[in-house]
C-alpha positions as CSV (number, residue, x, y, z in Angstrom):
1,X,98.8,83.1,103.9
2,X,96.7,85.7,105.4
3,X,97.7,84.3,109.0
4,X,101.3,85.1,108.2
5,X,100.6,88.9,107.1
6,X,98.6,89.0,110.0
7,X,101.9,88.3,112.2
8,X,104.1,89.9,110.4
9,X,101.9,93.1,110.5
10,X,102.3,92.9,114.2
11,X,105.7,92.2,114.3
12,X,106.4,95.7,111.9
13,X,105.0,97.5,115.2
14,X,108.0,95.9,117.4
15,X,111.2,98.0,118.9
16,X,114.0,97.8,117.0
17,X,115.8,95.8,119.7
18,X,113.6,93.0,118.6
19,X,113.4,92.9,114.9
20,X,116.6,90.4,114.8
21,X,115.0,88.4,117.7
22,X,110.9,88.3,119.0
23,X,110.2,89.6,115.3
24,X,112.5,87.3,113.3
25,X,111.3,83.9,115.5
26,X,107.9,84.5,115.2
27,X,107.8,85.5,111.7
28,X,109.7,82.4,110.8
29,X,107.6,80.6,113.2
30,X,104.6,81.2,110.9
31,X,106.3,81.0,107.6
32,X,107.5,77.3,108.7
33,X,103.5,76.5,109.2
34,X,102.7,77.5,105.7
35,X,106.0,75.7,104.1
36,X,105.3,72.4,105.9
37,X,101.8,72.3,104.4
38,X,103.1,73.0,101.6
39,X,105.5,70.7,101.7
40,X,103.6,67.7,103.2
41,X,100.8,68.3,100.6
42,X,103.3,67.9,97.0
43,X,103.3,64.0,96.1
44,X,103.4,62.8,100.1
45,X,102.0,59.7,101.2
46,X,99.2,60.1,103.3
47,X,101.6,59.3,106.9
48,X,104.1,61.9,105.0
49,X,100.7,64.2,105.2
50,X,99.9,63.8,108.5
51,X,103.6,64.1,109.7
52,X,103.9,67.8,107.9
53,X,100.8,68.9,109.3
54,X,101.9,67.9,112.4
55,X,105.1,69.8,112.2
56,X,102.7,73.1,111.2
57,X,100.1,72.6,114.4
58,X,104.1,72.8,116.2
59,X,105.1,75.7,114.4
60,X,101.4,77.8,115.0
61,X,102.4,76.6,118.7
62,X,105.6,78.7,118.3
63,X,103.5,81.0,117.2
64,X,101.2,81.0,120.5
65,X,104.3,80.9,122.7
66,X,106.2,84.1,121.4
67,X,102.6,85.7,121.3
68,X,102.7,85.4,125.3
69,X,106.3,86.8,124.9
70,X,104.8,90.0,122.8
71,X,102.3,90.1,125.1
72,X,104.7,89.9,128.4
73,X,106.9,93.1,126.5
74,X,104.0,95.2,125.7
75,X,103.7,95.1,122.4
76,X,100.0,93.8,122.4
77,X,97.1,94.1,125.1
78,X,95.3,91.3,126.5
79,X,92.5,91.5,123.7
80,X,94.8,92.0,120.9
81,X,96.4,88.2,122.8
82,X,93.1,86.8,122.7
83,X,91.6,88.0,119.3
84,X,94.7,86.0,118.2
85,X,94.8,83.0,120.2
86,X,91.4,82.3,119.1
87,X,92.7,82.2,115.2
88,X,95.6,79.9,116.6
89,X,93.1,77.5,118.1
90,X,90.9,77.4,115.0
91,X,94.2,77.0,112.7
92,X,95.2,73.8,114.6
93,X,91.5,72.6,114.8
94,X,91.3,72.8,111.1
95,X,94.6,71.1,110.7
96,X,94.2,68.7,112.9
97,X,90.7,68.0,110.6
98,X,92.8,67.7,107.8
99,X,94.7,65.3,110.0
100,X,91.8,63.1,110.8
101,X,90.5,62.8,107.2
102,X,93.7,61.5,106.2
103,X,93.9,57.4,105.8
């Protein structure tokens, strides 16, 4: 949860022009990785498990692509890029954990 507000408090500080397109993908980028976890956690199966989390290591990779795009448009420096690539990467390590420990 805190890894959406975290977007989404980035995407607030967008131009207009972009709040029905850069803002809306990536904040529905990161509200898909939270739903599928959600989802692939209720009553799954422990392939239906690893196939949700998989969708949500797909949907922080959204994530990571339309950061480069904030990134390429100014809306964040290089650091701001990195400080939140390296959240990405320990995200999708974690899941993929979660992954791992699943039969």
């Amino acid at each position: 949860m805190r890894y959406g507000k975290d977007i989404f408090q980035m995407s607030k500080h967008f131009l207009k022009d972009e709040m029905h397109n850069l803002a809306s993908q990536i904040n529905r980028a990161v509200d898909s990785f939270a739903l599928n976890i959600a989802e692939g956690s209720i009553g799954q199966s422990n392939p239906e498990q690893k196939r949700f989390l998989s969708y949500s290591i797909r949907s922080v990779g959204e994530v990571v692509k339309c950061l480069y795009k904030v990134k390429a448009r100014k809306y964040i420096d290089n650091d701001a890029l990195k400080q939140q690539y390296a959240k990405d990467e320990t995200l999708i390590a974690k899941i993929q954990t979660s992954k791992s420990k699943l039969n």
